[in-house]
Predicted model as a PDB file, atoms N, CA, C, CB and O in Angstrom, pLDDT in the B-factor column:
MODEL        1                                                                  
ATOM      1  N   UNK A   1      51.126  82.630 -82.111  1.00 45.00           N  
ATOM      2  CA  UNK A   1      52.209  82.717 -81.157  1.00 45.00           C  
ATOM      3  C   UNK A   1      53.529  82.389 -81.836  1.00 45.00           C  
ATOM      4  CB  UNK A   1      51.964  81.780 -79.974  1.00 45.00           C  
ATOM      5  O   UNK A   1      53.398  81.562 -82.739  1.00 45.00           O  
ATOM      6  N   UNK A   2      54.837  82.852 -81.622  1.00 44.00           N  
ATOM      7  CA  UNK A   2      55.874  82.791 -82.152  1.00 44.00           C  
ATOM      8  C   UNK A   2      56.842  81.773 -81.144  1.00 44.00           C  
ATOM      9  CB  UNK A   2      56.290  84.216 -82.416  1.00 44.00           C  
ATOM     10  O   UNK A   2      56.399  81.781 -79.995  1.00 44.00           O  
ATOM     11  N   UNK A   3      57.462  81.328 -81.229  1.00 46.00           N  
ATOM     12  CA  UNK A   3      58.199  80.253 -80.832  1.00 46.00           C  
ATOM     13  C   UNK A   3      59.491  80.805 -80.424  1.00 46.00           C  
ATOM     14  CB  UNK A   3      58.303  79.220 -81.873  1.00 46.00           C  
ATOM     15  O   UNK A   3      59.591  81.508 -81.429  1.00 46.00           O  
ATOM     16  N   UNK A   4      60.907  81.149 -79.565  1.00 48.00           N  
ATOM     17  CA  UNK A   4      62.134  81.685 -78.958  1.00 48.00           C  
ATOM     18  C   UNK A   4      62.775  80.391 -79.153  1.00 48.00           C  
ATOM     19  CB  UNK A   4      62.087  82.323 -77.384  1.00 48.00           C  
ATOM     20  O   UNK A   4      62.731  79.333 -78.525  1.00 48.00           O  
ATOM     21  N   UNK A   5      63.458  80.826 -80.333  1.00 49.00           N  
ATOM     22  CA  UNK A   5      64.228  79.443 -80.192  1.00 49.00           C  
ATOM     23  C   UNK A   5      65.699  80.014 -80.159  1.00 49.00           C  
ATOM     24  CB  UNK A   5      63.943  78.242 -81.572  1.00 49.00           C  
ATOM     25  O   UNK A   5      66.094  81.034 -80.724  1.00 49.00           O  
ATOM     26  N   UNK A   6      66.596  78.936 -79.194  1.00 53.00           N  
ATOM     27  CA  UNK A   6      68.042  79.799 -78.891  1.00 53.00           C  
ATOM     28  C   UNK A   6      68.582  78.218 -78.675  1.00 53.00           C  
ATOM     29  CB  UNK A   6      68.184  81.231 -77.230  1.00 53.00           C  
ATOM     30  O   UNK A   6      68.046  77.314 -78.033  1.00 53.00           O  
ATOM     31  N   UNK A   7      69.722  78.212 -79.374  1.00 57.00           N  
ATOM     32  CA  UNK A   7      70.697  77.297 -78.547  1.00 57.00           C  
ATOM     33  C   UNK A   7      71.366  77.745 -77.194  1.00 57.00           C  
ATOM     34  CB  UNK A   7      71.826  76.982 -79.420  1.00 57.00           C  
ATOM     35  O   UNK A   7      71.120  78.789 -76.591  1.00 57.00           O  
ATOM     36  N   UNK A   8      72.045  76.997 -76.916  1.00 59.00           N  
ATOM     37  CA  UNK A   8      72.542  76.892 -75.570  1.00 59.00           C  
ATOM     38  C   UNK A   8      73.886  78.192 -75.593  1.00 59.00           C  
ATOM     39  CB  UNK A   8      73.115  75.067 -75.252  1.00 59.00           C  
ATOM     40  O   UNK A   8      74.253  79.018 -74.757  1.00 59.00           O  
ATOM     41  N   UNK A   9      74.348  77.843 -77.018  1.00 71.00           N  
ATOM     42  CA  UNK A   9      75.287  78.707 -77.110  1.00 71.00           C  
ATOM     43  C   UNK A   9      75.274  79.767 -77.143  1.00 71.00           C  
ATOM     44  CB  UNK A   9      75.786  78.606 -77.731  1.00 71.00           C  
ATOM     45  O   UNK A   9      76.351  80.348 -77.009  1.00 71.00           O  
ATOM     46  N   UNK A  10      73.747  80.730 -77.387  1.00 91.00           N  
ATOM     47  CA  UNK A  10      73.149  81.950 -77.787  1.00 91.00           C  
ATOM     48  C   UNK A  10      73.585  82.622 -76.163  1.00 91.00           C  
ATOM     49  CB  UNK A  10      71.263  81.814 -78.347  1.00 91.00           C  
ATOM     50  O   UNK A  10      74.264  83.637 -76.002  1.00 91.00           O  
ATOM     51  N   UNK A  11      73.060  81.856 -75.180  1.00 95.00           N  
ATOM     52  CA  UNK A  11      73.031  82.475 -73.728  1.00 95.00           C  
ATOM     53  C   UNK A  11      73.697  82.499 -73.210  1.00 95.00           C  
ATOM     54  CB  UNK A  11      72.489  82.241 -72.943  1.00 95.00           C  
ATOM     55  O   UNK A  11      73.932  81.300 -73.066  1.00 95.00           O  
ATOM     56  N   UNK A  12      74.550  83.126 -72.526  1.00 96.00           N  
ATOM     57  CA  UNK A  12      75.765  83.118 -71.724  1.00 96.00           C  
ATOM     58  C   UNK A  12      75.354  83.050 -69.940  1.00 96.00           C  
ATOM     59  CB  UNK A  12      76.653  84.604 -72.182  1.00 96.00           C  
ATOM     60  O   UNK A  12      74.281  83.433 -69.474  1.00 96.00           O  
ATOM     61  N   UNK A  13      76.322  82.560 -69.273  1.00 96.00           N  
ATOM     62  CA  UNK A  13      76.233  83.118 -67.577  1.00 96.00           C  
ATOM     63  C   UNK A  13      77.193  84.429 -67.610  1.00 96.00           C  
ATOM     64  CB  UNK A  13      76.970  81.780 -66.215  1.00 96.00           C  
ATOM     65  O   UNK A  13      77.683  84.996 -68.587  1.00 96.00           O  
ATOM     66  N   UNK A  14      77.293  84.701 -66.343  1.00 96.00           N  
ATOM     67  CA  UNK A  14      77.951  85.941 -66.168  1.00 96.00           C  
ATOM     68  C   UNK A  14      79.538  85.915 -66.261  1.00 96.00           C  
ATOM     69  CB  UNK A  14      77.532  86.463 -64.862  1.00 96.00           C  
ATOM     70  O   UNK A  14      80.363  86.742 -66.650  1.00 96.00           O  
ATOM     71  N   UNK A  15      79.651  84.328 -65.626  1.00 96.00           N  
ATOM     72  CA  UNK A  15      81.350  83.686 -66.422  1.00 96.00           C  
ATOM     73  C   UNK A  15      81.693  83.730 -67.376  1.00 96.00           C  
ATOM     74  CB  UNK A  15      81.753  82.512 -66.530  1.00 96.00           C  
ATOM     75  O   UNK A  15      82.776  84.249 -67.645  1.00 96.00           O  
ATOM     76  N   UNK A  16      80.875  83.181 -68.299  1.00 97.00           N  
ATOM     77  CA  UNK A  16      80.981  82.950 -69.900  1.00 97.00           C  
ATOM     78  C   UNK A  16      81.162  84.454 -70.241  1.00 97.00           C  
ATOM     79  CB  UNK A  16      79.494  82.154 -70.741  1.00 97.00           C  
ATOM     80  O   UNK A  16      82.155  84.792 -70.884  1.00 97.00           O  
ATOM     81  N   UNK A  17      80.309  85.309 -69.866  1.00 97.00           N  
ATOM     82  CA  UNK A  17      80.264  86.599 -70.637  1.00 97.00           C  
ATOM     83  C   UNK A  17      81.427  87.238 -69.870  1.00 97.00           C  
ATOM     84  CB  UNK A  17      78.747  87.490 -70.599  1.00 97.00           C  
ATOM     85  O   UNK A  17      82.144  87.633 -70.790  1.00 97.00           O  
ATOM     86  N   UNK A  18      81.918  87.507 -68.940  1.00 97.00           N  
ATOM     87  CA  UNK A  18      83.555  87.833 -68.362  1.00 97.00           C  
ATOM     88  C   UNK A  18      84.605  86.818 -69.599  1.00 97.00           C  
ATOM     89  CB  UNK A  18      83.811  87.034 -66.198  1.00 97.00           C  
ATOM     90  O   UNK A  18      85.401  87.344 -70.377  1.00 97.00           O  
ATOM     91  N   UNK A  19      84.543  86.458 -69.578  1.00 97.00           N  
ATOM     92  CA  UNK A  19      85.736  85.534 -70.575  1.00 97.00           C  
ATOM     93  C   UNK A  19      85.736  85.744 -71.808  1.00 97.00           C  
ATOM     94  CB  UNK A  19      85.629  84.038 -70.622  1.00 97.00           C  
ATOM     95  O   UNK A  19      86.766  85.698 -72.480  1.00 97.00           O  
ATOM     96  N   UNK A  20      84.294  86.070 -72.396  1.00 95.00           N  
ATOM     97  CA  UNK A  20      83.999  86.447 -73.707  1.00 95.00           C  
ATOM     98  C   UNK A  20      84.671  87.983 -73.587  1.00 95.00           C  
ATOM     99  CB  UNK A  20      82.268  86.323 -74.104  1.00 95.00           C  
ATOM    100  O   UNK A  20      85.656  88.303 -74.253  1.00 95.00           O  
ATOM    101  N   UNK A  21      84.023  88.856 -72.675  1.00 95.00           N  
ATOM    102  CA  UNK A  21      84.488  90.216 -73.154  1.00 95.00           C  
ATOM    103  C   UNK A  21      86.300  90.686 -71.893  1.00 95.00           C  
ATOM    104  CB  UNK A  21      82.642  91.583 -72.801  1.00 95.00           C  
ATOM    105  O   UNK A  21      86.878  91.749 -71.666  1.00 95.00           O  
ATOM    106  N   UNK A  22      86.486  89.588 -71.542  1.00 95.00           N  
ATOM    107  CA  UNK A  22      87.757  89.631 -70.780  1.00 95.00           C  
ATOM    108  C   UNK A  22      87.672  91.133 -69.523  1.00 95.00           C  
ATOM    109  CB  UNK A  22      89.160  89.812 -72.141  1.00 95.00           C  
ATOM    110  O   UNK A  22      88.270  92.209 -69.507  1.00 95.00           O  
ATOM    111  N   UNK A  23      87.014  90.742 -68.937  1.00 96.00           N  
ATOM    112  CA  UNK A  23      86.442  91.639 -67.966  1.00 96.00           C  
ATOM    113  C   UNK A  23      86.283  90.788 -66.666  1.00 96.00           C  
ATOM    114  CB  UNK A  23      85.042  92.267 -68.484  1.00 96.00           C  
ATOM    115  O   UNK A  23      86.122  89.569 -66.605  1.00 96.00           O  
ATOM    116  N   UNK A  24      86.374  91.836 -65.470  1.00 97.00           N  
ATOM    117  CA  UNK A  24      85.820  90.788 -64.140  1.00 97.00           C  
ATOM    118  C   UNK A  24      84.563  90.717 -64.036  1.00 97.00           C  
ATOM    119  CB  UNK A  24      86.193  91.173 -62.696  1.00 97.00           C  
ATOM    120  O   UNK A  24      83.898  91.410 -64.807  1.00 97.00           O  
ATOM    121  N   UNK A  25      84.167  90.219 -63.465  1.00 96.00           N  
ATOM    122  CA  UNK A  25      82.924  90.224 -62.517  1.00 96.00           C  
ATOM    123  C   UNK A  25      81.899  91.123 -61.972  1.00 96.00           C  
ATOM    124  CB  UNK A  25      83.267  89.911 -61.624  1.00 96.00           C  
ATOM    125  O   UNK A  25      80.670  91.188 -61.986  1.00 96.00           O  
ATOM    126  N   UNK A  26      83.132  91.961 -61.361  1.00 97.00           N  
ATOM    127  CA  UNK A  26      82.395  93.508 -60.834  1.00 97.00           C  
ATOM    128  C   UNK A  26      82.812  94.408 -61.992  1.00 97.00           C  
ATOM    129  CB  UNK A  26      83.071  94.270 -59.145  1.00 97.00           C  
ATOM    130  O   UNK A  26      82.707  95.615 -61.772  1.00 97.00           O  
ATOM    131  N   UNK A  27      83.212  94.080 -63.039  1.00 97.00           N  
ATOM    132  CA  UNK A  27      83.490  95.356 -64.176  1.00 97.00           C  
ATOM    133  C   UNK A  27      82.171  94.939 -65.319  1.00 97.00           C  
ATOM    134  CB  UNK A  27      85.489  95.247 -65.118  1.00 97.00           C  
ATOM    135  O   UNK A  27      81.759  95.599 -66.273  1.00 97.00           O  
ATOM    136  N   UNK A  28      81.773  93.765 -64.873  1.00 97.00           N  
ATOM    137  CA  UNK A  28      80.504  93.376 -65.948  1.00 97.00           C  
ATOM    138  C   UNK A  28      79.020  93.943 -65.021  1.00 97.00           C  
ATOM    139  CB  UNK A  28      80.440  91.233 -66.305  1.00 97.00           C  
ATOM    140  O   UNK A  28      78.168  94.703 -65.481  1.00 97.00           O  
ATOM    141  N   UNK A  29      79.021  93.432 -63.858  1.00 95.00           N  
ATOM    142  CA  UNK A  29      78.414  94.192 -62.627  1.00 95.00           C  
ATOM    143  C   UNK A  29      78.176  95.580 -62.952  1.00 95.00           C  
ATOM    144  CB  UNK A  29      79.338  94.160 -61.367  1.00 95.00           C  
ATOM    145  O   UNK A  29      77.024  95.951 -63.176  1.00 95.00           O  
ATOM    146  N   UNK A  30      79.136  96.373 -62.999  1.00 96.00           N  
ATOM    147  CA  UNK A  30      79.026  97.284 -63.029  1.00 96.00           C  
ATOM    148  C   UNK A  30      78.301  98.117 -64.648  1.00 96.00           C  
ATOM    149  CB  UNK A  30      80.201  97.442 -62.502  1.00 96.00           C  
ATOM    150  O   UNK A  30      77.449  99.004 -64.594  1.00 96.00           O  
ATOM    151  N   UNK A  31      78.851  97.599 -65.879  1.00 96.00           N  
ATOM    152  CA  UNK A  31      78.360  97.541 -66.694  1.00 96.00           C  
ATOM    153  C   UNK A  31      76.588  97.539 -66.689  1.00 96.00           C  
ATOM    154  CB  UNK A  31      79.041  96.667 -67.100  1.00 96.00           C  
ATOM    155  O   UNK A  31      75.942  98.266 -67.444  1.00 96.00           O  
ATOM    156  N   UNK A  32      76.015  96.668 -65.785  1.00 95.00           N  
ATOM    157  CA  UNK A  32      74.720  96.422 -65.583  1.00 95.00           C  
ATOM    158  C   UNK A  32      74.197  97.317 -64.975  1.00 95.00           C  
ATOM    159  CB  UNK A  32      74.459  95.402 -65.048  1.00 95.00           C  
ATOM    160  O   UNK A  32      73.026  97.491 -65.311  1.00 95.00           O  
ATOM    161  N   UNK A  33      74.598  98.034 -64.138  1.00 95.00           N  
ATOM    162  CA  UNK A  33      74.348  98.991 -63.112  1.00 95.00           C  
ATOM    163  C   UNK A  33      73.927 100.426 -64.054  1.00 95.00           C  
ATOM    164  CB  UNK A  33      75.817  99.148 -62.045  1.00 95.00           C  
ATOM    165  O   UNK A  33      73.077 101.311 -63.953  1.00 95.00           O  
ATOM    166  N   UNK A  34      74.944 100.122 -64.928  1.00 94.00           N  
ATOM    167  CA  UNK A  34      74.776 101.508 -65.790  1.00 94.00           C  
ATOM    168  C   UNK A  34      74.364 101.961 -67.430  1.00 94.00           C  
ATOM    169  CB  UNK A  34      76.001 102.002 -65.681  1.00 94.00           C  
ATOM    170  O   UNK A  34      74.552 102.841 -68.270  1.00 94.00           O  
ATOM    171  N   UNK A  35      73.638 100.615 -67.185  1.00 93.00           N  
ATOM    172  CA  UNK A  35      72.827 100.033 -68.426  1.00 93.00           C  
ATOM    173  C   UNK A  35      73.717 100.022 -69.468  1.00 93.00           C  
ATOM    174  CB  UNK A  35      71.542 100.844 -68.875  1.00 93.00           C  
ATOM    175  O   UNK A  35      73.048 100.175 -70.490  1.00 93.00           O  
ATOM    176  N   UNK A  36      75.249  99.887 -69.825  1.00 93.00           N  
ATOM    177  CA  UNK A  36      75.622  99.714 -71.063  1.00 93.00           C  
ATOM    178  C   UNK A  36      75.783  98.386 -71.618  1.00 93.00           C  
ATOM    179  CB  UNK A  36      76.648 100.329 -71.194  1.00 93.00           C  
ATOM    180  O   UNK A  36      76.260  98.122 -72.722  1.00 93.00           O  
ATOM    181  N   UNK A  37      75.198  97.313 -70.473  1.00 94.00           N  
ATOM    182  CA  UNK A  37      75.329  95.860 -70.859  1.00 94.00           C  
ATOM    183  C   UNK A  37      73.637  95.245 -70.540  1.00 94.00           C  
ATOM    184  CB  UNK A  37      76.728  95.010 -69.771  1.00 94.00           C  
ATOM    185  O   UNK A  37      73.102  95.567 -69.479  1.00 94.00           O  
ATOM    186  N   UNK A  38      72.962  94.444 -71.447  1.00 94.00           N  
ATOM    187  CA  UNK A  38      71.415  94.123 -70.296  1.00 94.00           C  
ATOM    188  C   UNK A  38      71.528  92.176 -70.722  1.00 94.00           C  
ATOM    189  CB  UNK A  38      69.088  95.301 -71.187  1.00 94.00           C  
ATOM    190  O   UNK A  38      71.569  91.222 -71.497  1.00 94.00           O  
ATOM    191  N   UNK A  39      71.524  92.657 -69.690  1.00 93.00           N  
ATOM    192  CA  UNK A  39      71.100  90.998 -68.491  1.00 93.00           C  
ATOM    193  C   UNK A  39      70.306  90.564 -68.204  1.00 93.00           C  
ATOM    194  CB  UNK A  39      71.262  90.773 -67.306  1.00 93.00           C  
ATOM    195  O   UNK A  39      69.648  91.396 -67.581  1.00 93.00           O  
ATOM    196  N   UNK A  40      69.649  89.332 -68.247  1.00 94.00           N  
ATOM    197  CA  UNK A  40      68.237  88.860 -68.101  1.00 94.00           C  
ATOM    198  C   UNK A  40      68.569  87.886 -66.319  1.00 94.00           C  
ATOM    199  CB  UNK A  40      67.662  87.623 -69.875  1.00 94.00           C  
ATOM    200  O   UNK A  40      68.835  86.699 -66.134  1.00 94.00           O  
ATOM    201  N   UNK A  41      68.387  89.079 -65.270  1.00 94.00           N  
ATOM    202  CA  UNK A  41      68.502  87.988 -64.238  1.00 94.00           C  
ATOM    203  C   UNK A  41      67.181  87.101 -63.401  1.00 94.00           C  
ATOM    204  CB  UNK A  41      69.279  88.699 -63.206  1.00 94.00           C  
ATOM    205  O   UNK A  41      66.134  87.536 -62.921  1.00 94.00           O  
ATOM    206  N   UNK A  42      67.662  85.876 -63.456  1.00 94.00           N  
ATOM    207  CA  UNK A  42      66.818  84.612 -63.244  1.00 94.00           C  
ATOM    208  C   UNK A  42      67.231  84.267 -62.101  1.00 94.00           C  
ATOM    209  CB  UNK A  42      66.914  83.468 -64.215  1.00 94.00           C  
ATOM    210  O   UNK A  42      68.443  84.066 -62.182  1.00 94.00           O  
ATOM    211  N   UNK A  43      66.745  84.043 -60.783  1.00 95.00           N  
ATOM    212  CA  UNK A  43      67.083  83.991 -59.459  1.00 95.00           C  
ATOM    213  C   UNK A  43      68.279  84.681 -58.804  1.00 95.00           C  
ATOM    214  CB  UNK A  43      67.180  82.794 -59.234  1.00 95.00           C  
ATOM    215  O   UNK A  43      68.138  85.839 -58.409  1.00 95.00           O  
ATOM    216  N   UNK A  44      69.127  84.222 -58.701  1.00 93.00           N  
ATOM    217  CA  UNK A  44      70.426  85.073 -58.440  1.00 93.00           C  
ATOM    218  C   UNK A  44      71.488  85.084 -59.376  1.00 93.00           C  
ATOM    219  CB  UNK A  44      71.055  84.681 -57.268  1.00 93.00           C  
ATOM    220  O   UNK A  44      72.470  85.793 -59.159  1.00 93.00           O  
ATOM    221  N   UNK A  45      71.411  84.416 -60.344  1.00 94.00           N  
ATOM    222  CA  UNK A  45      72.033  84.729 -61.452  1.00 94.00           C  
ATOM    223  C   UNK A  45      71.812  85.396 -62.804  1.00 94.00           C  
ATOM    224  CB  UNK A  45      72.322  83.915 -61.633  1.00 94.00           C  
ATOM    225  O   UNK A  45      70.776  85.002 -63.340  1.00 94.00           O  
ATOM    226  N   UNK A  46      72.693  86.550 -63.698  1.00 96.00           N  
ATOM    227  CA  UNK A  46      72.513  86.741 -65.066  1.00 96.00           C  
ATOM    228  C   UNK A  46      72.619  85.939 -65.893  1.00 96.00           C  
ATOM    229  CB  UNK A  46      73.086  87.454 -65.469  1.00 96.00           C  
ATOM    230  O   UNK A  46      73.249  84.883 -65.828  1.00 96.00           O  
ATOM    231  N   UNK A  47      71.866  86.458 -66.966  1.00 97.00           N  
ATOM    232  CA  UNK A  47      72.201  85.100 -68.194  1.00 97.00           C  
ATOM    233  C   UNK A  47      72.208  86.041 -69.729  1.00 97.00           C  
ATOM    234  CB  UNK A  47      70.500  83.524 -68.249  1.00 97.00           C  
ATOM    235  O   UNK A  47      71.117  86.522 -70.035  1.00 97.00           O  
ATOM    236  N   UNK A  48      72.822  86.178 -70.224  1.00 97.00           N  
ATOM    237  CA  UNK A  48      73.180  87.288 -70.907  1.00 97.00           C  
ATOM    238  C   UNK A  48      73.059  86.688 -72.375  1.00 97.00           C  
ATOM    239  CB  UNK A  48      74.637  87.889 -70.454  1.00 97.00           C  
ATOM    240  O   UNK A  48      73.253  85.485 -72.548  1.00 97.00           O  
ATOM    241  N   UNK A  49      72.651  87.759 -73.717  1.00 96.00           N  
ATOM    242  CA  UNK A  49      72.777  87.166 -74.863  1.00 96.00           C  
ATOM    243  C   UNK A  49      74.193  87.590 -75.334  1.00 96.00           C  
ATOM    244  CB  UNK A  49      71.638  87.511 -75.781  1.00 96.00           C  
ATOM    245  O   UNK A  49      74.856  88.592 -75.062  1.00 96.00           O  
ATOM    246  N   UNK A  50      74.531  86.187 -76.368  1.00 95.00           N  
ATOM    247  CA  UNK A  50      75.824  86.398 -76.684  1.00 95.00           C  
ATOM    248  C   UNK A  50      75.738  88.050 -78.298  1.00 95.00           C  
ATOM    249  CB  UNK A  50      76.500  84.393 -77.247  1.00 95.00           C  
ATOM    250  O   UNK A  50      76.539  88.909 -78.668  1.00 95.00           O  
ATOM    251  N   UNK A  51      74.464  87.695 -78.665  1.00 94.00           N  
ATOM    252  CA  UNK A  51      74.034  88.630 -80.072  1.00 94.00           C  
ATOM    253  C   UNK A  51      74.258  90.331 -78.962  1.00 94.00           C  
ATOM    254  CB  UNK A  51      71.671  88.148 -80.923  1.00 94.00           C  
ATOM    255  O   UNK A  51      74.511  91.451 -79.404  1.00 94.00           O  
ATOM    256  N   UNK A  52      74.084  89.994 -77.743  1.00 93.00           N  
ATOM    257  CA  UNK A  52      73.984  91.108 -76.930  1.00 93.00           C  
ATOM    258  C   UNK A  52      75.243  91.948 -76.907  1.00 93.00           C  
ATOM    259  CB  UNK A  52      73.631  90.689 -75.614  1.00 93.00           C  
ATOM    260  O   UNK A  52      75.431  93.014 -77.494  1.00 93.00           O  
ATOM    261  N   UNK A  53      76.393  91.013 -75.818  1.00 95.00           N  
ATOM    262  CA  UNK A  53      77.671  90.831 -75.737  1.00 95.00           C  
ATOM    263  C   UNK A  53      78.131  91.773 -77.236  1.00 95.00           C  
ATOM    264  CB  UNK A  53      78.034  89.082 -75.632  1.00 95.00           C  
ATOM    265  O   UNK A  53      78.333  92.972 -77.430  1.00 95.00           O  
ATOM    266  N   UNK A  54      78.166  90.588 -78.096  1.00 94.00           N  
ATOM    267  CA  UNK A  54      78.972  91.055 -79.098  1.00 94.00           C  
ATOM    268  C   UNK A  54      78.842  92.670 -80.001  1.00 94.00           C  
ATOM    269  CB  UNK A  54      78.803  89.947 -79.975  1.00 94.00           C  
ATOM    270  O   UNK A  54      79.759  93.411 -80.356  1.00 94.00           O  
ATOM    271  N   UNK A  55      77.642  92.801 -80.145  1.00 93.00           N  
ATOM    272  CA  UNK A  55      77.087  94.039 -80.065  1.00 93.00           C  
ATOM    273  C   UNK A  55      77.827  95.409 -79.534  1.00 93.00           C  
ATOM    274  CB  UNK A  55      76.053  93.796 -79.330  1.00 93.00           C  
ATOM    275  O   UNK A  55      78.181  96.422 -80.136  1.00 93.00           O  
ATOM    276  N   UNK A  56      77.962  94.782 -77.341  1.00 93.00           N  
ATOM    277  CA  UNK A  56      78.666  95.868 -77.263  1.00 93.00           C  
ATOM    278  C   UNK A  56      79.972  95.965 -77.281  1.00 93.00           C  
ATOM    279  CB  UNK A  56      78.377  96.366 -76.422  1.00 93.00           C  
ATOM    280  O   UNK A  56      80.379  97.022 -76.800  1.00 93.00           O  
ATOM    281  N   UNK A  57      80.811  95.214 -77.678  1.00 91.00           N  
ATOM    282  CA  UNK A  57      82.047  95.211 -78.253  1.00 91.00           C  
ATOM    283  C   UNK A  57      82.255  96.073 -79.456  1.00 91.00           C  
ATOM    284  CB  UNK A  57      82.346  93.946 -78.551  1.00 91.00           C  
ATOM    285  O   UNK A  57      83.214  96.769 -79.789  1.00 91.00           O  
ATOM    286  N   UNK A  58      80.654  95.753 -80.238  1.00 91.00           N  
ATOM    287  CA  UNK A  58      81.265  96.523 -81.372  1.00 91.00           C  
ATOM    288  C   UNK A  58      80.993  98.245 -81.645  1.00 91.00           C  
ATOM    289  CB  UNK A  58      80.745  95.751 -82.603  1.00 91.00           C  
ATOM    290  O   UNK A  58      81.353  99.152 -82.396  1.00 91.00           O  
ATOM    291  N   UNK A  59      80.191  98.010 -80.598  1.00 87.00           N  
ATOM    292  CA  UNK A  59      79.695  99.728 -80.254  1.00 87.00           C  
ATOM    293  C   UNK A  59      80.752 100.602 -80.566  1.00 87.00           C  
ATOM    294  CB  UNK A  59      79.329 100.110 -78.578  1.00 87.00           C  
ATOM    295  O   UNK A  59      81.906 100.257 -80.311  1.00 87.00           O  
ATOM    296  N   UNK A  60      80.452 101.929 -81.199  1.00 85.00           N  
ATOM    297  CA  UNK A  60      81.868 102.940 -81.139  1.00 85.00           C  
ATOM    298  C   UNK A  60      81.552 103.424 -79.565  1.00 85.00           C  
ATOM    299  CB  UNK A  60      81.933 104.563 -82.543  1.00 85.00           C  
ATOM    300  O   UNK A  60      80.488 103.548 -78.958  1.00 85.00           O  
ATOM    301  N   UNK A  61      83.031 103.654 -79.150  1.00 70.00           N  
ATOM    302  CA  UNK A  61      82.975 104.237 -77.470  1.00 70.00           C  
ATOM    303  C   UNK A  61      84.551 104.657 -77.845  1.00 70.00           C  
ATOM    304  CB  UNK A  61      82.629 102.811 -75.763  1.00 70.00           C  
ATOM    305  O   UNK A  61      85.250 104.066 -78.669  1.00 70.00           O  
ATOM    306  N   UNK A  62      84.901 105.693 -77.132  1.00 58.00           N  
ATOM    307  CA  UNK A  62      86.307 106.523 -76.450  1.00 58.00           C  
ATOM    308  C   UNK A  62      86.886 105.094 -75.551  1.00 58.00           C  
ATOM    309  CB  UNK A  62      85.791 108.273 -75.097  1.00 58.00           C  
ATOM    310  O   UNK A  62      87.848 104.333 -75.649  1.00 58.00           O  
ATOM    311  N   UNK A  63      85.665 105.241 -74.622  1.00 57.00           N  
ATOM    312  CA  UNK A  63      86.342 104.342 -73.592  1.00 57.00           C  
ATOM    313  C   UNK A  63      85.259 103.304 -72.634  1.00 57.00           C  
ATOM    314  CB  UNK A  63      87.191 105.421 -72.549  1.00 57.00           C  
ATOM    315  O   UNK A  63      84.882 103.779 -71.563  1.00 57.00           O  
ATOM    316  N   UNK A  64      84.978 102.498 -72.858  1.00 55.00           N  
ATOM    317  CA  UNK A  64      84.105 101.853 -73.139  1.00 55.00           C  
ATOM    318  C   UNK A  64      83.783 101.218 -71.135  1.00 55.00           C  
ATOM    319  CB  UNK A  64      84.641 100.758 -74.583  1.00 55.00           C  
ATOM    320  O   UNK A  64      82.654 101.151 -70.649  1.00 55.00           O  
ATOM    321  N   UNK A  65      85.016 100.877 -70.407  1.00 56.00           N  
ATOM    322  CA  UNK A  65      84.631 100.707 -69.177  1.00 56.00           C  
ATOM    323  C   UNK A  65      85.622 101.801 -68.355  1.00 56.00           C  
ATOM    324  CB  UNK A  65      84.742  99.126 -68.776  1.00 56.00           C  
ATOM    325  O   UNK A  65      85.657 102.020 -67.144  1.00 56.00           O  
ATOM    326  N   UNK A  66      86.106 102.172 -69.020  1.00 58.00           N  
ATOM    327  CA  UNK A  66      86.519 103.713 -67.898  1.00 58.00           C  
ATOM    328  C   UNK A  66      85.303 104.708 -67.614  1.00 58.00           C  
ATOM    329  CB  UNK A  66      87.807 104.914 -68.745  1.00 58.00           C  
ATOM    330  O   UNK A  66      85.144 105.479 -66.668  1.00 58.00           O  
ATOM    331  N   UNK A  67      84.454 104.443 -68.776  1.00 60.00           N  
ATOM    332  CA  UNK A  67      83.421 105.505 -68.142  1.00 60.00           C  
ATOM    333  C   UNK A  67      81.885 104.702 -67.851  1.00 60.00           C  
ATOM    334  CB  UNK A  67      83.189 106.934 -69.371  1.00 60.00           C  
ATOM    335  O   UNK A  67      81.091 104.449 -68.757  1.00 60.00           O  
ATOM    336  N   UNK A  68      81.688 104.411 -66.578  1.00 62.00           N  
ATOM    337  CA  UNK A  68      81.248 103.696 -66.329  1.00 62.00           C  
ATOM    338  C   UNK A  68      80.124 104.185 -65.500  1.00 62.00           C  
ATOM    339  CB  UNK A  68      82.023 102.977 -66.042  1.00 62.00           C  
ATOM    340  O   UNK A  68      79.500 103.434 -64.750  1.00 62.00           O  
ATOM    341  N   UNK A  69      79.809 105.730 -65.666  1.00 59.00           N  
ATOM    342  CA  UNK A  69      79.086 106.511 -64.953  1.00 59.00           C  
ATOM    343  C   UNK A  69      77.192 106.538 -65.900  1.00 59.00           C  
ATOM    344  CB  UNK A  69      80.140 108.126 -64.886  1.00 59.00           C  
ATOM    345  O   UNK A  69      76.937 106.496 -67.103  1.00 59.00           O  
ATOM    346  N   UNK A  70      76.515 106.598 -65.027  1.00 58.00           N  
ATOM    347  CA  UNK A  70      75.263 106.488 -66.042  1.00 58.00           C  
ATOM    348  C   UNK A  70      74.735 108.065 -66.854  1.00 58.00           C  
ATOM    349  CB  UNK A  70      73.851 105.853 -64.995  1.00 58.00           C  
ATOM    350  O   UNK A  70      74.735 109.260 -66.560  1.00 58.00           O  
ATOM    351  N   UNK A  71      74.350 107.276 -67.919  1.00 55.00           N  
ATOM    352  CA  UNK A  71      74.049 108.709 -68.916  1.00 55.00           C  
ATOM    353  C   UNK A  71      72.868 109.334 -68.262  1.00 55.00           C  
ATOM    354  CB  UNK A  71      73.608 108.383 -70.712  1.00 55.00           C  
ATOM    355  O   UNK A  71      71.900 108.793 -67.729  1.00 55.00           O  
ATOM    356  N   UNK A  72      73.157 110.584 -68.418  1.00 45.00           N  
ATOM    357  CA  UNK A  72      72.544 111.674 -68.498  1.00 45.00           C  
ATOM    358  C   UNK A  72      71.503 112.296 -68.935  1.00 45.00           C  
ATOM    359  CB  UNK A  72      73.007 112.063 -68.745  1.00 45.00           C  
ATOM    360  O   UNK A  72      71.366 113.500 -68.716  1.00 45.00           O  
TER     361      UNK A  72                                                      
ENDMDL                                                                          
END                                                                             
């Protein structure tokens, strides 16, 4: 068996990750909706990896939350 080891800092809430990628709420929401962000949700809240996050920052995109429609 392999062991998940993460600091505290690895995981984000859905706050943390709005502030990290300077986005609202419903623009990270929405992100989820249309799979270009994935979220691990645990009762009523997300909890997001930061290795995740940063990732899609660095993704090449035109336009990264203007198009916010799901692929095809």
């Amino acid at each position: 068996m392999s062991k998940i080891s993460s600091s505290n800092k690895d995981i984000l809430t859905s706050s943390e990750a709005c502030k990290l990628l300077k986005i609202s709420k419903k623009t990270l929401y929405k992100l989820i909706d249309c799979n270009k962000i994935y979220g691990h949700k645990i009762g009523k809240e997300y909890r997001f990896s930061n290795e995740e996050l940063l990732s899609y920052l660095n993704r090449p995109s035109k336009s990264k939350v203007s198009n916010l429609a799901p692929d095809l």
